[in-house]
C-alpha positions as CSV (number, residue, x, y, z in Angstrom):
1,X,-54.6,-9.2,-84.5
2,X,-51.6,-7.6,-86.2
3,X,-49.2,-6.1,-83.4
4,X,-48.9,-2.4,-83.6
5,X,-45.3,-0.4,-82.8
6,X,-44.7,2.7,-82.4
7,X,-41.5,3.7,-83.7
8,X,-39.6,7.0,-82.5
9,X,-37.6,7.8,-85.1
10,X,-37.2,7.7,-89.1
11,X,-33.4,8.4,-89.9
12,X,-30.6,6.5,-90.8
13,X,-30.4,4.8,-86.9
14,X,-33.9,3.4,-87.5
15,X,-33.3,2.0,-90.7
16,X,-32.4,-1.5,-89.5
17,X,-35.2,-2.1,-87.1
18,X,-37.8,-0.6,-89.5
19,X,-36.9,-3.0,-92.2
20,X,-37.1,-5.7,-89.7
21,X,-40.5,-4.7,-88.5
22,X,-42.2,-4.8,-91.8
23,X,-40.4,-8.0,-92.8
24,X,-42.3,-9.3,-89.5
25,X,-45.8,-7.7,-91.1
26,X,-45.9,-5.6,-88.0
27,X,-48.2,-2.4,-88.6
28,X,-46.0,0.9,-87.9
29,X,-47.1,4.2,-86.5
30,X,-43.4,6.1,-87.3
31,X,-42.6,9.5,-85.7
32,X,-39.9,11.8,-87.3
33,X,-40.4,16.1,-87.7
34,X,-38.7,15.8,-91.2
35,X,-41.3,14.2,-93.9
36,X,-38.2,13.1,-96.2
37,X,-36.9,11.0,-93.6
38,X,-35.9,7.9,-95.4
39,X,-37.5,5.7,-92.5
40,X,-41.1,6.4,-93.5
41,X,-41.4,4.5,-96.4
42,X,-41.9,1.5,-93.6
43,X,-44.9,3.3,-91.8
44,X,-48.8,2.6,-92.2
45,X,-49.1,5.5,-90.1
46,X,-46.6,8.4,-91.2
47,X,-46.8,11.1,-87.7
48,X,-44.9,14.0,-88.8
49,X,-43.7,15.0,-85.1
50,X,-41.1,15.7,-83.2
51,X,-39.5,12.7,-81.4
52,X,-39.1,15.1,-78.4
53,X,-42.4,16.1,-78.3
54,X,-43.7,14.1,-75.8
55,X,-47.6,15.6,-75.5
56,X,-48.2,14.6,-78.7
57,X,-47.0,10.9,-78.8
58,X,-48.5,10.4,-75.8
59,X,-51.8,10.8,-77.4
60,X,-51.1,9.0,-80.7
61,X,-50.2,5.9,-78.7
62,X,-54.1,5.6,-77.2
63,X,-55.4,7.1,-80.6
64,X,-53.6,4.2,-82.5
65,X,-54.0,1.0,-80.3
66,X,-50.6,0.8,-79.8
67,X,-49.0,-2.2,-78.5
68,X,-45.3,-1.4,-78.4
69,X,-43.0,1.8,-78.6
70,X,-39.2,1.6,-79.2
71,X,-36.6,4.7,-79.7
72,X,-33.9,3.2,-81.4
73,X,-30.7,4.4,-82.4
74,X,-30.7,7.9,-80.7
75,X,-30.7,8.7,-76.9
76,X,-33.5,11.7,-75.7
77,X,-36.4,9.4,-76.9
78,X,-35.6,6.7,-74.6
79,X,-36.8,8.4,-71.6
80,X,-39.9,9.7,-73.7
81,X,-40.6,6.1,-74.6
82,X,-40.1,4.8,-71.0
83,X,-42.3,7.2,-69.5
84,X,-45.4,7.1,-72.1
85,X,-44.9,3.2,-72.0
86,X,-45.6,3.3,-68.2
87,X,-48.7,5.8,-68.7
88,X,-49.9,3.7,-71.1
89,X,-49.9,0.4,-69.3
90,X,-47.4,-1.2,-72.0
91,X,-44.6,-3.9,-71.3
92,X,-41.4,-1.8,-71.7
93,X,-37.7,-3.0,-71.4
94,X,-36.6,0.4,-70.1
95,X,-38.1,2.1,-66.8
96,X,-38.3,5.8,-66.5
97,X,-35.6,5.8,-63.7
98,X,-33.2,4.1,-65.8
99,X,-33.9,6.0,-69.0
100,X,-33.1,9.1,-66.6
101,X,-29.7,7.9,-66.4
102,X,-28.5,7.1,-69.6
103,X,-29.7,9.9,-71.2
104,X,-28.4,12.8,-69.0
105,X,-24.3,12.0,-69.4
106,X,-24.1,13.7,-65.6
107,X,-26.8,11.6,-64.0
108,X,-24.4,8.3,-65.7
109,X,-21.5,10.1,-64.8
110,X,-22.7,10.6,-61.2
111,X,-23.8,7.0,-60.7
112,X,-20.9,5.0,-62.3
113,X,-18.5,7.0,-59.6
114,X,-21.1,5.9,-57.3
115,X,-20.7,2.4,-58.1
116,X,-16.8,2.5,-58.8
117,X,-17.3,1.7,-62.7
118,X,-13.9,3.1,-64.5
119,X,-14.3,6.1,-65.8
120,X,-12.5,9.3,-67.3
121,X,-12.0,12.0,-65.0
122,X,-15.0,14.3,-65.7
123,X,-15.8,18.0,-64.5
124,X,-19.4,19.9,-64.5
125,X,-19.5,23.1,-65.4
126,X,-22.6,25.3,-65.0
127,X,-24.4,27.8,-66.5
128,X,-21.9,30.8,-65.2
129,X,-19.2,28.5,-64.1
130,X,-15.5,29.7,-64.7
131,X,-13.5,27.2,-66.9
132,X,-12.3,24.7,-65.3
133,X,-8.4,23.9,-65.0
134,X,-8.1,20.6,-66.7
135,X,-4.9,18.8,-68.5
136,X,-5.3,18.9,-71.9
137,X,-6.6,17.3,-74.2
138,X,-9.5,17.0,-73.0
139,X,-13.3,16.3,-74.3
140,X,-16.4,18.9,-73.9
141,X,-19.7,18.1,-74.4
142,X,-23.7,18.8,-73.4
143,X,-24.7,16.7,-70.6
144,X,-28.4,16.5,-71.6
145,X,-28.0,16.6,-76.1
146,X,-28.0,13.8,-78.0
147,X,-25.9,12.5,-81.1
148,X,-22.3,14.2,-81.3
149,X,-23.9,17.5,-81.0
150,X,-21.7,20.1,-78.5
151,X,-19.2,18.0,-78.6
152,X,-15.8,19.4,-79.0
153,X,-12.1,17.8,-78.3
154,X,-10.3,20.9,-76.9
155,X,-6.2,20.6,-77.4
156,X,-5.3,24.1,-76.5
157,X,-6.1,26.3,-73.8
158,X,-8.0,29.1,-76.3
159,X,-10.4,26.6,-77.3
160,X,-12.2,25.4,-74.1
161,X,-14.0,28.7,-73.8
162,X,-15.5,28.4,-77.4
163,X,-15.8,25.0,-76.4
164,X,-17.9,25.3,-73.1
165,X,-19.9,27.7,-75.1
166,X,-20.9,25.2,-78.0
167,X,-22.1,22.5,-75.3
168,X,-24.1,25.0,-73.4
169,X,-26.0,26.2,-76.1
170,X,-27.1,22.6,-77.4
171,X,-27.5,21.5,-73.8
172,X,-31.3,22.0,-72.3
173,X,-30.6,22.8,-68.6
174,X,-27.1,25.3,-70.2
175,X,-24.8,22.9,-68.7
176,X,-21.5,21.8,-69.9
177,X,-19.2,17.9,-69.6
178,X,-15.5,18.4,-69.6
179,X,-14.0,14.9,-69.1
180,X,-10.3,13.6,-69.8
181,X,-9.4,12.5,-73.1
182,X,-8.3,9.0,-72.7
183,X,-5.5,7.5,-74.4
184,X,-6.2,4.1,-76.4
185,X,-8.5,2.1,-79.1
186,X,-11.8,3.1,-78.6
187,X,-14.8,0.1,-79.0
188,X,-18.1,-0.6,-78.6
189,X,-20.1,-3.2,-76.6
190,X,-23.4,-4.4,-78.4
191,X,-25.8,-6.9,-76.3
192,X,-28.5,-7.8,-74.9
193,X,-30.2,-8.4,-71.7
194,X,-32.8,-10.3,-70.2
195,X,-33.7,-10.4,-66.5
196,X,-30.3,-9.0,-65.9
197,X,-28.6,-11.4,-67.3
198,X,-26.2,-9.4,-70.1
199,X,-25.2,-11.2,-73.1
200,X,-22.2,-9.3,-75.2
201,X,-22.9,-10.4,-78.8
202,X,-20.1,-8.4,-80.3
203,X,-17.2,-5.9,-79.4
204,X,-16.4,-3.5,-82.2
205,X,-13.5,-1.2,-82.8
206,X,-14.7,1.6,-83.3
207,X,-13.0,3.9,-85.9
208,X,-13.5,7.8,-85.4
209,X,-12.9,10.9,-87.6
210,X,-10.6,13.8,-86.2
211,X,-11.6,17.2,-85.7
212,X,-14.2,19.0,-86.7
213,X,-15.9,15.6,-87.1
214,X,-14.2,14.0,-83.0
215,X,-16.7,11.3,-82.2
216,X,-18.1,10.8,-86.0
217,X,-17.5,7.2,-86.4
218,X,-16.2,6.1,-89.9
219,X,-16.1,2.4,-89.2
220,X,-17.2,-0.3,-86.7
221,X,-14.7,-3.3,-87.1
222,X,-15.4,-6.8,-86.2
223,X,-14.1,-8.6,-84.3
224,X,-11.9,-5.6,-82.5
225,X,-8.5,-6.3,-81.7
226,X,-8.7,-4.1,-77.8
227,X,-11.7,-6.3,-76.9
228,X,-10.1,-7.2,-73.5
229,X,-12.0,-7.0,-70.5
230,X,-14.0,-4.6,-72.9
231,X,-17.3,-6.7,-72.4
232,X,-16.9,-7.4,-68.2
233,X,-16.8,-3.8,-67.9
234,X,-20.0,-3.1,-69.9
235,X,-21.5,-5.3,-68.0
236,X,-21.2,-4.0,-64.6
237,X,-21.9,-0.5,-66.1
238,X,-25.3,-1.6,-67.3
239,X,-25.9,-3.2,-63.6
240,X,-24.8,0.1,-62.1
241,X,-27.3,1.8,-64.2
242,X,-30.4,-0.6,-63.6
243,X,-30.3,-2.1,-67.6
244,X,-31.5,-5.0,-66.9
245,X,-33.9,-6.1,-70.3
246,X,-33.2,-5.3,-74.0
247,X,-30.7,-3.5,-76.2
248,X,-27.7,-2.1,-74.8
249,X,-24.9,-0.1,-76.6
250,X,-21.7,0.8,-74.5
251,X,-18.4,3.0,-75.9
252,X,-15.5,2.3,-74.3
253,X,-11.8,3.5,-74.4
254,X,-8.9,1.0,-73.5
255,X,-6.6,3.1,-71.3
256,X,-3.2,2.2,-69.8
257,X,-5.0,1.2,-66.8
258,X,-7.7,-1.0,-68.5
259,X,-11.4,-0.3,-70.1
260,X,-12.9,3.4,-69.9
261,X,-16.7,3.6,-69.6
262,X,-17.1,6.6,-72.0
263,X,-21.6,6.1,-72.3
264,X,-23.9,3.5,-71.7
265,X,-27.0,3.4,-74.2
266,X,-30.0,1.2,-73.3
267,X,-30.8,1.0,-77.3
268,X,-29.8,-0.5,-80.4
269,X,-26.6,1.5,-82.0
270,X,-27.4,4.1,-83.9
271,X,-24.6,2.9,-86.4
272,X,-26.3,-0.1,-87.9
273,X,-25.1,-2.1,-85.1
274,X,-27.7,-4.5,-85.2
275,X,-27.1,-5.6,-88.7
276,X,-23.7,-6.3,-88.0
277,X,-23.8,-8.6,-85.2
278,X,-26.9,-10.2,-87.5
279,X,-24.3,-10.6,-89.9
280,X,-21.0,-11.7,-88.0
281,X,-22.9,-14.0,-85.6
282,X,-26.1,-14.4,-86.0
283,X,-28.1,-13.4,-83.5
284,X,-31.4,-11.8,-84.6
285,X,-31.0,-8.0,-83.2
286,X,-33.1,-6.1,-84.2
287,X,-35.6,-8.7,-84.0
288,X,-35.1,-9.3,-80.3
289,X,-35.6,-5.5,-79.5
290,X,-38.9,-5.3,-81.3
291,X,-39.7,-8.5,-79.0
292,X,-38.8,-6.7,-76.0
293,X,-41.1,-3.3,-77.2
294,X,-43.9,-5.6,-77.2
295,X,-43.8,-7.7,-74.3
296,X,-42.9,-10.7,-75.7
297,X,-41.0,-13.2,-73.9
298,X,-37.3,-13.5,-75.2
299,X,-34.9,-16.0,-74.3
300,X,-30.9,-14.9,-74.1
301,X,-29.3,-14.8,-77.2
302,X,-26.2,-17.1,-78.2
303,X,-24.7,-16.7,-81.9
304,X,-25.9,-19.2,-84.5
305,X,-22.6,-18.6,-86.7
306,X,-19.3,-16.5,-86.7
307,X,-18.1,-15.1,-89.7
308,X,-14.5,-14.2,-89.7
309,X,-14.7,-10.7,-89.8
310,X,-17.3,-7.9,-90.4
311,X,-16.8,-4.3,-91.3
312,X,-19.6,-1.4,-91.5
313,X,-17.6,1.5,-93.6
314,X,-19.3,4.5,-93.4
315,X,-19.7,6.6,-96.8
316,X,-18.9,10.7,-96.6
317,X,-18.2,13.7,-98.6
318,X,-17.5,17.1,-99.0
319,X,-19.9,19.9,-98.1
320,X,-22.0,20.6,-101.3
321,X,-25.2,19.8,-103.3
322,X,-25.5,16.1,-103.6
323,X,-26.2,15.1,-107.4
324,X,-26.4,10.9,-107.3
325,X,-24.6,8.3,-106.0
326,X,-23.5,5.3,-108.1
327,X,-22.8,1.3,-106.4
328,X,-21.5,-0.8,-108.8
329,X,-22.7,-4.4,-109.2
330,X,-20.0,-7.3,-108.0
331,X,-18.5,-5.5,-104.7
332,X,-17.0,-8.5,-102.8
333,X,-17.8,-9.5,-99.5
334,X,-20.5,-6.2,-99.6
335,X,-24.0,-7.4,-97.5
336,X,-25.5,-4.4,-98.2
337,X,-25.2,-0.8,-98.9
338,X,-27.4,2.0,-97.2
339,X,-27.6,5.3,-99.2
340,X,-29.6,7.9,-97.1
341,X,-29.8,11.0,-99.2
342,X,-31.3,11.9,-102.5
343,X,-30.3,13.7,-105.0
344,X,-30.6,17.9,-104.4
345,X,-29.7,17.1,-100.4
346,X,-27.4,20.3,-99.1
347,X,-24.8,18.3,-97.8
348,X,-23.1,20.1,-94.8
349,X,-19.5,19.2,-93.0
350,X,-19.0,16.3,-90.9
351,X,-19.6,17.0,-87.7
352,X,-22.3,14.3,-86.6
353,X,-23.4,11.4,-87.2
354,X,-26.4,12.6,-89.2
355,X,-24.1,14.5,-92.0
356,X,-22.7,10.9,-93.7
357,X,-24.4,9.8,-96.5
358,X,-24.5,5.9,-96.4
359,X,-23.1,3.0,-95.1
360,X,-21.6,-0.5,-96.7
361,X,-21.9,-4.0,-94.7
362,X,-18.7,-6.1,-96.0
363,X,-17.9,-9.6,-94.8
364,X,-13.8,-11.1,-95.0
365,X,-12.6,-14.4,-94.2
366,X,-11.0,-12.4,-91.7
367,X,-11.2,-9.3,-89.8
368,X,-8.5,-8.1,-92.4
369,X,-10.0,-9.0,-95.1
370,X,-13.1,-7.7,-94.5
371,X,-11.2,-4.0,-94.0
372,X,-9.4,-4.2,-97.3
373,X,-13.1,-4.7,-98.9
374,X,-14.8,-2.3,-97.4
375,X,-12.4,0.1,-98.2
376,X,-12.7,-0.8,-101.8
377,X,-16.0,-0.7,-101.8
378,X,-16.2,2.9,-100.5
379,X,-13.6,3.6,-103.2
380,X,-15.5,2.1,-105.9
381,X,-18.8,3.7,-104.7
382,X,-18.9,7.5,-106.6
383,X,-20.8,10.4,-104.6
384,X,-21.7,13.1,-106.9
385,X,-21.6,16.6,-105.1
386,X,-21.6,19.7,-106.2
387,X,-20.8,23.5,-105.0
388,X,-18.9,21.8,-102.7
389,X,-18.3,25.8,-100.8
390,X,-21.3,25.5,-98.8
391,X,-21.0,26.3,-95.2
């Protein structure tokens, strides 16, 4: 019988996996609130719900048969799918005790102090708190949100009022994260586990945009050049937090004093991560996490090839009305290009990941290389937007 997965999520961050899943013939149930999410074209079974609203998936997954569920890409679903997997009886990678800590940033926060993982300096600030006295800059954000929403780099002392208001007001329990702003390259860790055994199949750089957009990457790099001792620590922060099976994603900063743990993610990257280290080494991804939703036995993953460098270059513009966007044939080194919007889309300012409207996969006979062409590609690629005064 056809394997059936439930998949929480129909965005840009689900792309990847989605297209894996149907390459695989797998029949999808696929959950997302908004019906023009571009994900959906991938389901048999289109469920126009809220990832978040976990009543209602509990009951399509014994309605439907389902025989795996996986949140990729985004954070808040992971405990829903933990939890529902567990009620359901289903083979999960994730336990509901674990998915408790990676997706509240205090409970992590709390735990990697606990186990002496490196870590910035952090503060909580209640509901009726004061500010707290903290060198600046510094970073606020929602302990309990998702994506980069409430999330504010604070450089003067007038903005961490506004700033502790913005995270409380996108945070559930009206909380608020002020943590140090640590000096030095900032990268990602993507693996893999299996019995607690962690494979790192790739560090990144990860390339960020500046205010109002703090946290918005623009690029993931490959292979980064701050990788150092980036991988040990991600390793021993997933330990700390129980990870022990499937898809991990860890952002680190490289400080003076050696690798940050800035959040652990038991998921694939919502970045088009998985592609990537497809790409650059190999090592089937996405395909591996869709193994682990469903119970299947997996075996450690070791790279099958290495490419000498790998660049995903994500595609913006300016607020407006978004009228076409045109890829010309014969890019070089470009794997693929991603184009989430259609035409008439309001687009709004960078401030998340959510508001950028594609991606390009290049490849380079080095990591060099593979910059210079994915920066030509963006620049060859023309987004069409007009009114471009909207708020």
């Amino acid at each position: 019988m056809t394997p059936r997965l439930l998949v929480l999520g129909a965005g840009p961050a689900q792309l990847g996996l989605l297209e894996a899943a149907r390459a695989r013939g797998l029949w999808l149930a696929v959950v997302d609130r908004n019906p023009s999410a571009p994900g959906l074209r991938f389901a048999d079974r289109r469920c126009i719900l809220s990832i978040q609203d976990e009543p209602a998936i509990d009951r399509l997954v014994g309605a439907l048969e389902i025989d795996g569920i996986i949140a990729p890409g985004t954070d808040w679903p992971i405990g829903v799918a933990a939890r529902i997997a567990e009620r359901a009886g289903l083979a999960h990678p994730v336990s509901p005790r674990s998915a408790a800590l990676v997706t509240n940033k205090l409970k992590q926060r709390e735990r990697l102090d606990e186990m002496g993982i490196p870590q910035p300096h952090w503060h909580f600030v209640g509901a009726d708190d004061p500010a707290p006295n903290v060198a600046l800059p510094c970073v606020v954000k929602a302990p309990d949100s998702q994506g980069q929403r409430g999330l504010t780099l604070v450089r003067a002392d007038a903005e961490l009022e506004p700033a502790l208001d913005a995270a409380r007001q996108e945070s559930r329990g009206n909380l608020a994260l002020v943590e140090e702003l640590v000096t030095g390259p900032e990268v990602t860790v993507v693996g893999f586990s299996v019995d607690g055994a962690f494979s790192a199949l790739a560090v990144t750089d990860r390339i960020v945009a500046e205010p109002p957009a703090f946290g918005v990457a623009l690029a993931h790099v490959w292979p980064s050049e701050g990788a150092d001792g980036a991988a040990e620590a991600a390793e021993r922060a997933l330990a700390a937090l129980e990870i022990a099976d499937g898809p991990s994603y860890t952002q680190l900063r490289i400080g003076p004093d050696g690798p940050q743990v800035i959040e652990v993610a038991a998921r694939l990257g919502g970045g088009h991560d998985a592609e990537l280290v497809e790409t650059a080494t190999g090592a089937p991804l996405n395909d591996l996490a869709i193994d682990a939703a469903l119970g299947r036995s997996v075996s450690p993953p070791t790279p099958s090839r290495l490419v000498g460098g790998a660049v995903t270059r994500f595609l913006v513009a300016p607020p407006g009305v978004l009228t076409g966007v045109e890829v010309p044939d014969g890019l070089e080194g470009v794997e693929r290009v991603r184009i989430y919007r259609e035409p008439g889309h309001v687009q709004g300012p960078l401030r998340r990941g959510s508001d950028r409207v594609g991606a390009v996969l290049v490849v380079g006979e080095s990591r060099g290389a593979a910059l210079e062409r994915a920066d030509r590609a963006a620049e060859a690629i023309t987004i069409g937007v007009e009114d471009a005064q909207v708020a």
